[in-house]
N, C-alpha and C positions, 0 to 999 in steps of 0.2 A: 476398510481398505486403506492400505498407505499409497501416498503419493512419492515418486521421485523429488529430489531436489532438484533445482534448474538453474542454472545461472541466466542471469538479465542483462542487468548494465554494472559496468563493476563494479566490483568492490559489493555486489547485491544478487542475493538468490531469494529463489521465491518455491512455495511448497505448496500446494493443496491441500487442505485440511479435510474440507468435506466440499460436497456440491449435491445439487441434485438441479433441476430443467431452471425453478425460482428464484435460486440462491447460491453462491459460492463463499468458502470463507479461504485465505489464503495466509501465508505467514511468510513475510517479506526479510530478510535479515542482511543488516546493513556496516559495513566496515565503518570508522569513523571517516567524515570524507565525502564519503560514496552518496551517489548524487541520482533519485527516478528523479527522469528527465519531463521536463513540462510535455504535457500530451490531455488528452479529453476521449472521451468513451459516450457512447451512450447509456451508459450503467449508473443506475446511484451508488452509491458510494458511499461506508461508514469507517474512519481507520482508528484504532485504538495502540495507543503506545502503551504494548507490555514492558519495552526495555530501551535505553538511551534514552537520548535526545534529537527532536529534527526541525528544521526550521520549515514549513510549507508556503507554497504558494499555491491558494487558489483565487481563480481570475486574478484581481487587482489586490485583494488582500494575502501578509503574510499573517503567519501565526509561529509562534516558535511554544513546540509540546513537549511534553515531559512522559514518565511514566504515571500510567493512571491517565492523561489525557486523548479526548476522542475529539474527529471533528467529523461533520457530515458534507461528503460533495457532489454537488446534485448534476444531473444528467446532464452532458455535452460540455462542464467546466472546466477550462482549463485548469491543469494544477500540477504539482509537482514537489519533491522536497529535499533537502540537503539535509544528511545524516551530520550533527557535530558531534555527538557520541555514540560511539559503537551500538546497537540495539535492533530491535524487532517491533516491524508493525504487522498487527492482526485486520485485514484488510475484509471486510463480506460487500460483497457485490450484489445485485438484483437489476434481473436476470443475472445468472451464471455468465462468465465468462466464457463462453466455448473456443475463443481465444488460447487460453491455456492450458487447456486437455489436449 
C-alpha cells in the first residue's frame, strides 16, 4: 500500500511507509531550516538519518546527527529537531501512531 504525502510543520512532510496495530515506520522529509517542533508522545521512538543533517533535542540533551546516525526516544520525552541540511528521517514508532492514519 502507498501512503499520501502530508504536510506537517513547514518546510516538513511526512509519509507512511508501513504500519500495522505494533509498529509504524514513517519518512519525515525536511527543507534546510525547517524545524519538528518540541512535543512527547507516548510512543518509543527509533529515528534514523537516511539524508542531511539535524540538530535534536531530547529532554535536556542535544545531539547534532548525520547520515547513517540513529537515536532512540523513549516514551513521554520531550524532543524535537532543527533541520541544518536539507534531508530525511526514517522514523518507526511502537505502537503505531493512529495519529497519522
Amino acid at each position: 500500500m502507498r501512503y499520501p504525502v502530508v504536510p506537517t510543520d513547514p518546510g516538513v512532510t511526512r509519509q507512511v511507509l508501513a504500519e500495522n496495530p505494533d509498529l509504524m515506520v514513517v519518512a519525515f522529509r525536511f527543507h534546510d531550516g525547517a524545524e519538528g517542533k518540541l512535543h512527547n508522545h507516548p510512543h518509543a521512538q527509533a529515528t534514523y538519518v537516511e539524508a542531511g543533517r539535524f540538530t535534536f533535542t531530547v529532554g535536556d540533551v542535544t545531539h547534532d546527527l548525520g547520515p547513517g546516525d540513529s537515536i532512540v526516544i523513549p516514551s513521554g520525552v520531550r524532543h524535537g529537531c532543527v533541520c541544518t541540511a536539507a534531508g530525511t528521517l526514517i522514523d518507526s514508532f511502537t505502537p503505531r501512531r493512529d495519529d497519522f492514519l
